[in-house]
C-alpha positions in Angstrom: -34.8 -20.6 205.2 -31.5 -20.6 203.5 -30.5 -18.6 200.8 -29.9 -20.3 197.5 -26.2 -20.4 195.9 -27.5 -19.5 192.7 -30.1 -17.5 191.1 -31.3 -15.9 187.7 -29.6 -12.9 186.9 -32.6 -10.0 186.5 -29.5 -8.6 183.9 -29.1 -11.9 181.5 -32.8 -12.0 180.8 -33.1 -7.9 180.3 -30.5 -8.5 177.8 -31.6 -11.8 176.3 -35.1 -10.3 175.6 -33.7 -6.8 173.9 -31.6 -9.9 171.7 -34.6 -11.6 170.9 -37.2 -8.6 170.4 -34.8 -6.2 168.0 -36.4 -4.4 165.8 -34.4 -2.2 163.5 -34.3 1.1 164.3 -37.4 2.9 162.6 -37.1 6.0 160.8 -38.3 8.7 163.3 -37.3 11.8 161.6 -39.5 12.1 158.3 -37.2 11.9 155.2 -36.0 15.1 154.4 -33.4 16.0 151.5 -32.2 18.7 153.9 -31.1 16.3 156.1 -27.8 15.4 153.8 -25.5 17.4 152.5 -24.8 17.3 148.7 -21.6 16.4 148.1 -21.8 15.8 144.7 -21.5 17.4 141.2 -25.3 17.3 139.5 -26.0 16.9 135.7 -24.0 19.4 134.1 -21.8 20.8 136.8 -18.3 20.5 136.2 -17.2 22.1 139.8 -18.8 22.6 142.7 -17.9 24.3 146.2 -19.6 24.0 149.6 -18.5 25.5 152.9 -19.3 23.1 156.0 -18.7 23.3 159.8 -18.0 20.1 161.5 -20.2 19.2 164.9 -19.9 17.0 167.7 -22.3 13.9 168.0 -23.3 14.5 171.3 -24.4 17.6 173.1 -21.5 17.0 175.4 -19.1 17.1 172.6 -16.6 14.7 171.8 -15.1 13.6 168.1 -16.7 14.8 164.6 -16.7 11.6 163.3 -18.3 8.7 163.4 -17.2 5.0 162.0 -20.1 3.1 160.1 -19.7 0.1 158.4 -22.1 0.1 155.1 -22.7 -2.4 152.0 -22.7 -0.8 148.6 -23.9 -2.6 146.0 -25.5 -2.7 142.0 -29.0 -2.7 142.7 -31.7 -3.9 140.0 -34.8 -1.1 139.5 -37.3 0.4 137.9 -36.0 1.8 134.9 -32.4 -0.1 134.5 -29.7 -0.4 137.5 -27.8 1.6 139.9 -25.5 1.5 143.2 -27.3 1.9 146.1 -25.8 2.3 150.2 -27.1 0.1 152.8 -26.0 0.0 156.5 -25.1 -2.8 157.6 -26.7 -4.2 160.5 -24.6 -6.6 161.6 -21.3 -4.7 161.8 -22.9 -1.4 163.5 -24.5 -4.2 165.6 -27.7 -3.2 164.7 -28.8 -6.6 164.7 -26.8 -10.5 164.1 -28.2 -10.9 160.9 -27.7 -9.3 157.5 -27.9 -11.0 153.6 -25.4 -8.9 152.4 -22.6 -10.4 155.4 -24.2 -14.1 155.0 -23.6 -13.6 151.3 -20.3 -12.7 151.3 -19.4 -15.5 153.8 -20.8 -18.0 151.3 -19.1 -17.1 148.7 -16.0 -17.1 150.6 -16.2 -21.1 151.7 -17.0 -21.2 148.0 -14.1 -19.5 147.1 -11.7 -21.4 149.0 -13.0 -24.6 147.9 -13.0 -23.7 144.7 -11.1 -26.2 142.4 -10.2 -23.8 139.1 -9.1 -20.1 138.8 -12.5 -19.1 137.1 -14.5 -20.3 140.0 -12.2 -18.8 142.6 -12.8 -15.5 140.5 -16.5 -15.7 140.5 -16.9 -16.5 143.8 -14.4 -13.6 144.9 -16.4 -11.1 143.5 -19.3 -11.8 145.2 -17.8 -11.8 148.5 -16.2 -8.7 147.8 -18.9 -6.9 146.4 -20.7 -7.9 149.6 -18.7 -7.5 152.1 -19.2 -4.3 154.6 -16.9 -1.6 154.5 -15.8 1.3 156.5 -17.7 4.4 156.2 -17.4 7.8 157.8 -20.5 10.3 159.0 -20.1 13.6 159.9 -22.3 16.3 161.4 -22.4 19.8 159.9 -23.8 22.9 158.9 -23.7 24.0 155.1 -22.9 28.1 155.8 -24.9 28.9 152.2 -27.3 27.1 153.3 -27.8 27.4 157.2 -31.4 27.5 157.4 -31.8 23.9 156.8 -29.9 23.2 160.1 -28.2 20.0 160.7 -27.1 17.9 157.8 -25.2 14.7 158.0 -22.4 14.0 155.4 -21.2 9.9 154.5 -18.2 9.1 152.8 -15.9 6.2 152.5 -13.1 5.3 154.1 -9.8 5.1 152.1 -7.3 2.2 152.7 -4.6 4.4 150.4 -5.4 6.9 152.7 -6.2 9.5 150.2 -10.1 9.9 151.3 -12.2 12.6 152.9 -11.5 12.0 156.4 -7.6 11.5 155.2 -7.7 14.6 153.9 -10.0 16.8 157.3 -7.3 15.2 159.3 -4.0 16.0 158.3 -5.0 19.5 157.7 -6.2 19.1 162.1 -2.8 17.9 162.3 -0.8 20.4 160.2 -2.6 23.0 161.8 -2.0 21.2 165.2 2.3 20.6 164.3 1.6 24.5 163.7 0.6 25.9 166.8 2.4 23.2 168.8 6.1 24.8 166.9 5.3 28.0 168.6 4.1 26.9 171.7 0.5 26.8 171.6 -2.2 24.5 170.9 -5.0 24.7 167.8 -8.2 23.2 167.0 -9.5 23.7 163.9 -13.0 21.8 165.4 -12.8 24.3 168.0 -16.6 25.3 168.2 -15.4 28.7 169.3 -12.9 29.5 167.7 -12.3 26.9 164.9 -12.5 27.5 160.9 -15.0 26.2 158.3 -14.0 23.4 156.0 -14.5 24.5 152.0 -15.4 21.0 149.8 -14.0 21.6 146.2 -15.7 18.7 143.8 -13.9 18.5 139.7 -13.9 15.8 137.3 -10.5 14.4 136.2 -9.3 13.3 133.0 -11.5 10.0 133.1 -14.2 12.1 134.0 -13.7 10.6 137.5 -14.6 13.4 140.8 -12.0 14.7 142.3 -12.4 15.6 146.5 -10.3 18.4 147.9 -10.6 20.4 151.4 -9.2 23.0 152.5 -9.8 25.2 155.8 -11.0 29.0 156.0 -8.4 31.6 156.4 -9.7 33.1 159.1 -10.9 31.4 162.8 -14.5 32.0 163.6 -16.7 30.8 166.1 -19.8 28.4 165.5 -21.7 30.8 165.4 -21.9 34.8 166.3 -25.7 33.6 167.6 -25.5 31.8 170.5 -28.8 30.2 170.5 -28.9 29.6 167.0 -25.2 27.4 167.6 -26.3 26.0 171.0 -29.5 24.3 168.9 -27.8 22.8 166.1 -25.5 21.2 168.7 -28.5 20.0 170.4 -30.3 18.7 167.4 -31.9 16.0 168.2 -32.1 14.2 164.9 -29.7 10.7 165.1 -27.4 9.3 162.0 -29.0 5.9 162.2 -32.7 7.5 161.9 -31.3 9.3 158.8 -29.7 6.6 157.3 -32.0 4.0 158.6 -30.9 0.1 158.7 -33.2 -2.3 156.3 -34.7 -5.2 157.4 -33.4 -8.2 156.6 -36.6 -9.3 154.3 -36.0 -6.0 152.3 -32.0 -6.5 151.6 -32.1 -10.3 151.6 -34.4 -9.3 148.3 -32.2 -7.2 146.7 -29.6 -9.8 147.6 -31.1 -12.0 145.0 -31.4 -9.3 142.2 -35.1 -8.3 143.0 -36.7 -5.0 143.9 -38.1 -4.8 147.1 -42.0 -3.5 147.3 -44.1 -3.8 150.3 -46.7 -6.0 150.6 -49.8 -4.9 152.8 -51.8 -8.2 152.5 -48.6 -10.1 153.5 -46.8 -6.9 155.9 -43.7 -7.5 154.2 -41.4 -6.5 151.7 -41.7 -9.4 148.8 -39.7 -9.2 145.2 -42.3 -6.6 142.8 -41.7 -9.8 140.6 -43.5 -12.0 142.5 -46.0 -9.5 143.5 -47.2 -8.3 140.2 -47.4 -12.0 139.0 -49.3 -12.3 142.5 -51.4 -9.6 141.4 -52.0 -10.9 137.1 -52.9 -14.1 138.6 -55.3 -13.1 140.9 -57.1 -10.5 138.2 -57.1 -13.2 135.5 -58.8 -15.6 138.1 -61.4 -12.8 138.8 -61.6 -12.6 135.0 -63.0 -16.1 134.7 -65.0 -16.0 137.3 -66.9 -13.2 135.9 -67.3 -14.9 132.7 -68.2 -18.0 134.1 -71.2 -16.2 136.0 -72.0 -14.4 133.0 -72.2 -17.7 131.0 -74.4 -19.2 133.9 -77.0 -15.7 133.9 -77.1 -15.8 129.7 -78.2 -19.1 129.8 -80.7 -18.9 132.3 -82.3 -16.1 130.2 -82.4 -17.9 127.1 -83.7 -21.0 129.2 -86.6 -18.8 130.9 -87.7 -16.5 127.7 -87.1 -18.2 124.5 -88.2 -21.7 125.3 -89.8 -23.2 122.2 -89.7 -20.6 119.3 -91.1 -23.2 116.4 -94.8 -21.7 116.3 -93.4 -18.1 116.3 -90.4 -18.7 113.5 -93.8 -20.6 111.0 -95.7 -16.9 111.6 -92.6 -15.3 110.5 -92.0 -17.5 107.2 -95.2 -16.7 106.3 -95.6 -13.3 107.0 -92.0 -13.2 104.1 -93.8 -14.9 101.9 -97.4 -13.1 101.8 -95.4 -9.7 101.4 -92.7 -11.0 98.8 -90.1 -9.5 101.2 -86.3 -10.1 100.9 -84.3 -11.7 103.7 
């Protein structure tokens, strides 16, 4: 028998089904605060220093950085508002789908058939509040605090070129221009030979924080315990299990201004709205039904041991009356 001209291809269907079965990627390291590094001034600091190394992503090396693309946005919760970071799905192709993307593509059709400046405004905000933008990542070890291990550090990415990563890199490359003058060449990510990064955190005038990095003096390696280095570089934990991807349920409600709760009876996130509505509906129903049945049981006890009181209520009267008793 002949061989046919065409066939399936065993690759198109392995990759249609991984298309069609995503699942966001779960969370399979346990949250842990040690898992981030805090680069941030707390209530009541005014300045704050922490000492970093930079890692590889890979065991096999390779850059210190890694491009995400993340949606920040004012979120409603308990207790008032705040901004809140989510990864975007979509543009770390996580998945096709995300609200936050579909949102800001609304808006913009909106925008641009928008008939008045106010409503060209309006509808400009939104798509730019929701749009994704570019994030950095890094890998490190805090040296105060090297016990925790591996901690992973996000920052935005600058179009002015004034951010973090603006400012890592053109020291790399001033140290680079250095060596290169006198004929030599210098890593400062060298894992052997390299030097720490120190993160100095102030508030400016408008009481705005203020990022500067500089690098050590002095080249060091890793760390003087091989072992010790050779497992943080080997750490298995991933950025997108620390900061893990929403499902599209959970950000499509915060999307619409709600806050996201998890629903066992339904197994999914609905709007705590809804659900505690769900929840004062269902106990008022049960509150009805009880008083209905007690209604039903209170009458059916009259009914069975009252029945008719006339001969009883004439003993009574005249029981008053023979011992001149007030009622």
């Amino acid at each position: 028998m002949d061989n046919f001209k065409v066939n399936i291809d065993a690759d198109a269907v392995i990759a249609q089904n991984e298309h069609e079965n995503f699942v966001p990627v779960k969370n399979k390291t346990a949250f842990n605060p040690k898992n981030y590094l805090n680069a941030r001034l707390g209530t009541g600091e005014s300045t704050k220093k922490i000492r970093i190394r930079l890692l590889p992503f890979t065991p096999e090396g390779g850059s210190p950085f890694q491009k995400v693309y993340i949606h920040t946005v004012r979120v409603n919760k308990e207790g008032g508002q705040g901004w809140r970071t989510f990864v975007c799905p979509k543009h770390n192709k996580k998945s096709d789908k995300c609200p936050f993307c579909e949102t800001s593509e609304q808006a913009k059709l909106l925008r641009l058939n928008a008939v008045n400046e106010v409503e060209k405004k309006k509808f400009g905000d939104v798509e730019f509040l929701n749009r994704a933008k570019e994030a950095w990542i890094v890998r490190c070890i805090e040296r105060d605090h090297e016990d925790d291990g591996v901690k992973f550090w996000l920052f935005n990415s600058s179009r002015k070129k004034d951010g973090v990563y603006d400012k890592i890199i053109n020291l790399f490359n001033e140290r680079w221009e250095e060596a290169k003058a006198a004929g030599k060449t210098y890593n400062i990510f060298d894992l052997n030979n390299g030097k720490d990064l120190t993160i100095s955190l102030s508030k400016d005038s408008n009481n705005k924080t203020v990022t500067q990095i500089t690098d050590a003096s002095f080249m060091t390696p890793l760390s003087e315990n091989y072992e010790l280095a050779k497992s943080w570089i080997e750490d298995s934990k991933k950025w997108d299990e620390v900061y893990t991807v929403k499902s599209y349920d959970y950000m499509s409600i915060v999307v619409q201004g709600g806050i996201p709760v998890f629903d066992k009876e339904q197994n999914k996130y609905v709007d705590k709205a809804e659900l505690d509505e769900r929840k004062e509906v269902a106990r008022e129903t049960e509150l009805r039904e009880n008083i209905t049945e007690q209604k039903k049981d209170f009458t059916k006890f009259v009914e069975d041991n009252l029945g008719d009181n006339s001969e009883e209520e004439e003993k009574s009267q005249m029981f008053l009356e023979e011992n001149d008793l007030p009622f």
